[in-house]
N, C-alpha and C positions, 0 to 999 in steps of 0.2 A: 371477475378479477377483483381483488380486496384491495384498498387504499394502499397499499405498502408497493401492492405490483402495476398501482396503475399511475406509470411517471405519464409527466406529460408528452404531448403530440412534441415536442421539438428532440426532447431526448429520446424518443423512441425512433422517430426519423433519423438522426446521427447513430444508434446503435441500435441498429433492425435485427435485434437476434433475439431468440427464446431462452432464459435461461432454465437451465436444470436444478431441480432438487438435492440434498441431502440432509439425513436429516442426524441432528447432531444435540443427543439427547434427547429433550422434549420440545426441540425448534428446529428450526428449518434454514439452512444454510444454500445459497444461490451461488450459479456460478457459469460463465459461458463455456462451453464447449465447444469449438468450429473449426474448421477443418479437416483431415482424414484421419479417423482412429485409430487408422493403423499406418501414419506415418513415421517414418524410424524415430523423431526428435520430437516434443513436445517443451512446449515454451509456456510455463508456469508463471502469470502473470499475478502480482499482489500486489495491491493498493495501501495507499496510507490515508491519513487524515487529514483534511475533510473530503477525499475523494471514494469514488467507488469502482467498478470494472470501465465503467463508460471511460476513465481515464487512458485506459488500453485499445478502446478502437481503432487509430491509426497500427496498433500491432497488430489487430484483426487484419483491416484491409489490408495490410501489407505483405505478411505469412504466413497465413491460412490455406493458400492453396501452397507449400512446401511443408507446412509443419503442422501439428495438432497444436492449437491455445486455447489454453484454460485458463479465464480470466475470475477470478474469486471477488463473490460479495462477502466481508465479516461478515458474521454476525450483528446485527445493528445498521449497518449500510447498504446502502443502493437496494436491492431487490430482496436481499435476505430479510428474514423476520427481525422483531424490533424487539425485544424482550425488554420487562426494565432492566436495572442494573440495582442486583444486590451483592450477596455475600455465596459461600457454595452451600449453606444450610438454609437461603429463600428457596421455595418452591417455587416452580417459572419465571424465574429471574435469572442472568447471567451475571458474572462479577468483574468481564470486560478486561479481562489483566491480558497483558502480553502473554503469558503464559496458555490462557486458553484460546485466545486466537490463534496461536501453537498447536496446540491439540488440534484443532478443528481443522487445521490443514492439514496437518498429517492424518487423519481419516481421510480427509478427501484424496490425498496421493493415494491410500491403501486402500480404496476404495475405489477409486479407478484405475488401480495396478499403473501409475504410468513411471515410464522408465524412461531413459537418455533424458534428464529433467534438463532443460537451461534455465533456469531462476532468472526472470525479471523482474525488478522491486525497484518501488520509487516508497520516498517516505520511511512510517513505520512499518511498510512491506518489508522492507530491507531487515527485519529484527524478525518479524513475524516471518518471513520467508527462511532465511539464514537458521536460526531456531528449530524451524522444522525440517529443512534439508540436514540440517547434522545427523538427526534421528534416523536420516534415511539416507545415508551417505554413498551407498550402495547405488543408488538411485539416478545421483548428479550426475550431468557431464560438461556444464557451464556455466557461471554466474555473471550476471549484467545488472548492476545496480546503477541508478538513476538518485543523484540529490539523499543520501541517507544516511542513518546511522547505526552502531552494532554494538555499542558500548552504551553506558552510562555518560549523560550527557555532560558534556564539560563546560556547558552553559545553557541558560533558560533566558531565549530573548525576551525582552520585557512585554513586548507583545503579546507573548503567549502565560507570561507570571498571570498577567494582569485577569485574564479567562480562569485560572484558579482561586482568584481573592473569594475567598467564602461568603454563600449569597448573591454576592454582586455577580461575580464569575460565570456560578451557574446560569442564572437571570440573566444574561447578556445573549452568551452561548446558545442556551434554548430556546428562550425568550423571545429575542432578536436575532438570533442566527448569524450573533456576530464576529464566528469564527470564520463559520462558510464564506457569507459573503465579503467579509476581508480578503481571506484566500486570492479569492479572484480577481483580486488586481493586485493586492498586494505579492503574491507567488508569481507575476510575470514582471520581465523587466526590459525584454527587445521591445515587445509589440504589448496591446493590449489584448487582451483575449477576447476573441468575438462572442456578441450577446448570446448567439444560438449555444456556444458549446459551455458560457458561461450558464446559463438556463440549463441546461443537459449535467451539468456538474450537483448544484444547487437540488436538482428534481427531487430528490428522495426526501431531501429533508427541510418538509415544508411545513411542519409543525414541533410542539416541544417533544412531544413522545418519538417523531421521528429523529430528534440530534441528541438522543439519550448517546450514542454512538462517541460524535462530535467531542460532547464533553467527558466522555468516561476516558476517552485519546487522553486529553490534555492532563486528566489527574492522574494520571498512567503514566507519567515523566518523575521518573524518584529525585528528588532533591536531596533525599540523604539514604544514607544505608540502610534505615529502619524501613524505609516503602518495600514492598512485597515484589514490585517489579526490579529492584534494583539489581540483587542477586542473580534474575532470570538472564539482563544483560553485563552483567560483570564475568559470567560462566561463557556469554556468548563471547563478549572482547578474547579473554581466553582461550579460546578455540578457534577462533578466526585464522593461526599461524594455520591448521592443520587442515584447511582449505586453501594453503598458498597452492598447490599442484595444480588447482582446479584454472583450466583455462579462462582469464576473468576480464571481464568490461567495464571498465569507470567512466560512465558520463556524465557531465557535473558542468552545470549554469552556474557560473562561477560569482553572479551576483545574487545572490539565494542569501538572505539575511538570515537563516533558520539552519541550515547546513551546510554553512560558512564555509570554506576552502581548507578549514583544518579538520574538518571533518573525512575528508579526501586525502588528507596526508595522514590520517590514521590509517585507513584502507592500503593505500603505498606501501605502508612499514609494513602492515602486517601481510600483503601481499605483494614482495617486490617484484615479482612476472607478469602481474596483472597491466593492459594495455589501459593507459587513460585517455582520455578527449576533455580538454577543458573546453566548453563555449562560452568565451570570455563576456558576453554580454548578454547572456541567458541568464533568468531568474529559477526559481525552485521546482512552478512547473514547466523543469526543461525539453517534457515534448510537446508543451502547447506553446512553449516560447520561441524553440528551435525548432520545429517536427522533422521538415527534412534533412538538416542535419545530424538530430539524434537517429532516423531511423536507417538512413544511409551507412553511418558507422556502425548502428545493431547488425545490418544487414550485410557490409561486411566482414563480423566480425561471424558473424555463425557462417557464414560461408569458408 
């Protein structure tokens, strides 16, 4: 097993599963599989930054024996390969846009033929998930977003400006790993998140080569129309109406300093059918802050 695949004994212990292959150009994209292959609903789980599948284990244990879940590493994260990040004319390098982490999901749905999708997305899952269920609109039969957004952002907390300042940003980020390990206290706000699953979060990216990821996330947020991702989510906001039909799930820690509660009243507008759950005292990551009561709601809500 190579450095990339070999987390440590705490994460491995919280998420005891083998991941599968794909391979997505000239790299290698990971992703759990568990449950019955051929159960009628698969539950399409995607990660944001700085998290990877490990943040999906409570949906493992939970409906895996009713549903199929595929829980996806990017590119760059958790178990997937680490490529640098360049431009689309470097040779073995990725360029890390919203866009291709797009792509890369959609091979993986057409690649595993899965059908009755319910889209779960926490984070930039929610853009990268949303993004590529449009492409396959055929496909959907539920959307449950956790904590995210779908637009062009209508704010950059300072927190996260500051991980862009040129040089200094990168050099923090990689360096010190001072996105990740913020995250993890900064993203809860009930309780503190325990060391094990804080260590199990953290595991992939425990050198600069492994938070290439990390930081390609944060310069991946367009601050003006000229960035390359900006477009990709201004086309998303835009189409967002023509998934109002889709039966849909808002659950939103409503003290999440990153995706503020007006983030969630965009999602309302553009889907007024959609069922919400505020959890008024929950932070960003709202299934390690609420577990039970985000998954009790997921799990009524697919029933």
């Amino acid at each position: 097993m190579d450095n990339t695949l070999a987390m440590n004994s705490i994460a491995e212990d919280l998420l005891p599963y083998a991941s599968n292959d794909l391979a997505v150009g000239p790299h290698t994209l990971r992703y759990l599989d568990e449950g019955d292959a051929n159960a009628a609903s698969v539950l399409l789980c995607v990660h944001g930054n700085p998290t990877w599948s490990f943040y999906w284990r409570r949906i493992i244990e939970r409906f895996s024996h009713s549903h199929r879940v595929i829980a996806v590493d990017h590119l760059g994260c958790g178990r997937s390969e680490k490529p640098p990040r360049g431009d689309e004319t470097s040779k073995g390098e990725f360029r890390y846009r919203l866009a291709d982490h797009r792509d890369n999901l959609v091979r993986l749905i057409d690649t595993l033929d899965l059908q009755n999708i319910t889209l779960v997305a926490h984070d930039w899952g929610g853009a990268i998930g949303l993004t590529s269920v449009l492409q396959r609109r055929d496909r959907l039969a539920r959307i449950v977003l956790l904590n995210t957004g779908a637009f062009p952002p209508p704010y950059i907390p300072w927190r996260i400006s500051a991980c862009r300042w040129p040089w200094v940003g990168t050099a923090a980020v990689r360096g010190l790993n001072a996105f990740a390990k913020a995250a993890v206290t900064m993203a809860m706000s009930r309780q503190k998140l325990s060391p094990q699953a804080a260590a199990g979060l953290l595991a992939p990216y425990d050198n600069w080569k492994n938070r290439v990821a990390i930081d390609a996330f944060v310069r991946d947020i367009p601050k003006r129309k000229s960035h390359p991702t900006y477009e990709t989510l201004a086309k998303l906001e835009a189409d967002l109406p023509s998934l109002a039909d889709i039966p849909s799930l808002l659950v939103w820690g409503m003290k999440d300093w990153c995706f503020r509660p007006e983030c969630l009243r965009r999602f309302e507008t553009a889907w007024p059918a959609a069922k919400t759950v505020e959890i008024a005292d929950a932070g960003h990551y709202v299934i390690e802050d609420a577990p039970e009561q985000t998954l009790s709601v997921i799990e009524s809500f697919l029933s």
